[in-house]
C-alpha positions as CSV (number, residue, x, y, z in Angstrom):
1,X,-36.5,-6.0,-27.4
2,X,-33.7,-4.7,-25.5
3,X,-33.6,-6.5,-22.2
4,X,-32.7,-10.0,-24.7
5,X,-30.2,-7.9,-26.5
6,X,-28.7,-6.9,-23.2
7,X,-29.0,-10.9,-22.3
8,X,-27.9,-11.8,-25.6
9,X,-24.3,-9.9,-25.5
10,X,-24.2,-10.8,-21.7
11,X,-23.8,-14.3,-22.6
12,X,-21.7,-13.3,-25.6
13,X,-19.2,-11.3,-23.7
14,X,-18.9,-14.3,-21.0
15,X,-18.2,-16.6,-23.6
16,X,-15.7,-14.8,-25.2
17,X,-13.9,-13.8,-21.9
18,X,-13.7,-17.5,-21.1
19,X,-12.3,-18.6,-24.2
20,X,-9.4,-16.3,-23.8
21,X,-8.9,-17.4,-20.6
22,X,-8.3,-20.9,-21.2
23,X,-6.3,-19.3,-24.4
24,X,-3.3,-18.6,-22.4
25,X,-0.2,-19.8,-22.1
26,X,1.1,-22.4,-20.0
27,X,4.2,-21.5,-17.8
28,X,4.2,-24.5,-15.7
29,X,6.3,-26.3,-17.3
30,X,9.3,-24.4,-17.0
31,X,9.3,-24.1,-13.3
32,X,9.2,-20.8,-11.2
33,X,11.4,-17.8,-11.9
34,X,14.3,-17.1,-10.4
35,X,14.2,-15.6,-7.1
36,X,15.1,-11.7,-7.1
37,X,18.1,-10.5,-5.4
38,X,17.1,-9.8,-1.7
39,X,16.7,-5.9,-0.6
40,X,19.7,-4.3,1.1
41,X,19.9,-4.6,4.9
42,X,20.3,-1.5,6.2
43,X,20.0,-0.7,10.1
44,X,17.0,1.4,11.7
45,X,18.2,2.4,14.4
46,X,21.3,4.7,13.8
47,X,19.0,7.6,14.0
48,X,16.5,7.1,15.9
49,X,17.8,8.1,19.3
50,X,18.3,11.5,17.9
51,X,15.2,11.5,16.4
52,X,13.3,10.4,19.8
53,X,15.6,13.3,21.3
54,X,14.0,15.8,19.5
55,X,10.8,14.7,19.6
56,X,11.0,15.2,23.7
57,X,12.6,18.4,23.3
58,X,9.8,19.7,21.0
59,X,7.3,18.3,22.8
60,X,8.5,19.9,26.4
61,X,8.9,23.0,23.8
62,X,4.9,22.8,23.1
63,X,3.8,22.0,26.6
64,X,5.9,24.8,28.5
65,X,4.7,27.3,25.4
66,X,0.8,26.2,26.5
67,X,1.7,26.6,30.3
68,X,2.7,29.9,29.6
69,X,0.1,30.9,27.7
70,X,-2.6,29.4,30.2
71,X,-1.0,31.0,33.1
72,X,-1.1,34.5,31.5
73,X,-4.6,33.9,30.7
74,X,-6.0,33.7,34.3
């Protein structure tokens, strides 16, 4: 009995789904909307070459920080 009441609202759900999917609304016929205003252009690279600066410092910051610390180990 209850696989064909699980079959049985299966095939009710899918028809039900369907039928309010052909339900909707058209919205061809008034065209596309509008397009939306376009983001603001704003530049990348203003900061980046301080950024990258940094970065290098830190990162000679980290490796002379390991050299020291491996050299004090042997």
């Amino acid at each position: 009995m209850r696989p064909q009441i699980v079959k049985l609202l299966t095939s009710v759900l899918c028809i039900f789904t369907s039928t309010i999917m052909l339900a909707q609304q058209k919205s061809g016929d008034t065209g596309p909307p509008p397009p939306s205003t376009p983001p603001p252009e704003l530049p990348i690279d203003g900061g980046v070459i301080i950024l990258l600066t940094i970065g290098f410092i830190y990162g000679c910051y980290i490796a002379v920080k390991r050299l020291r610390v491996s050299y004090k180990l042997d």
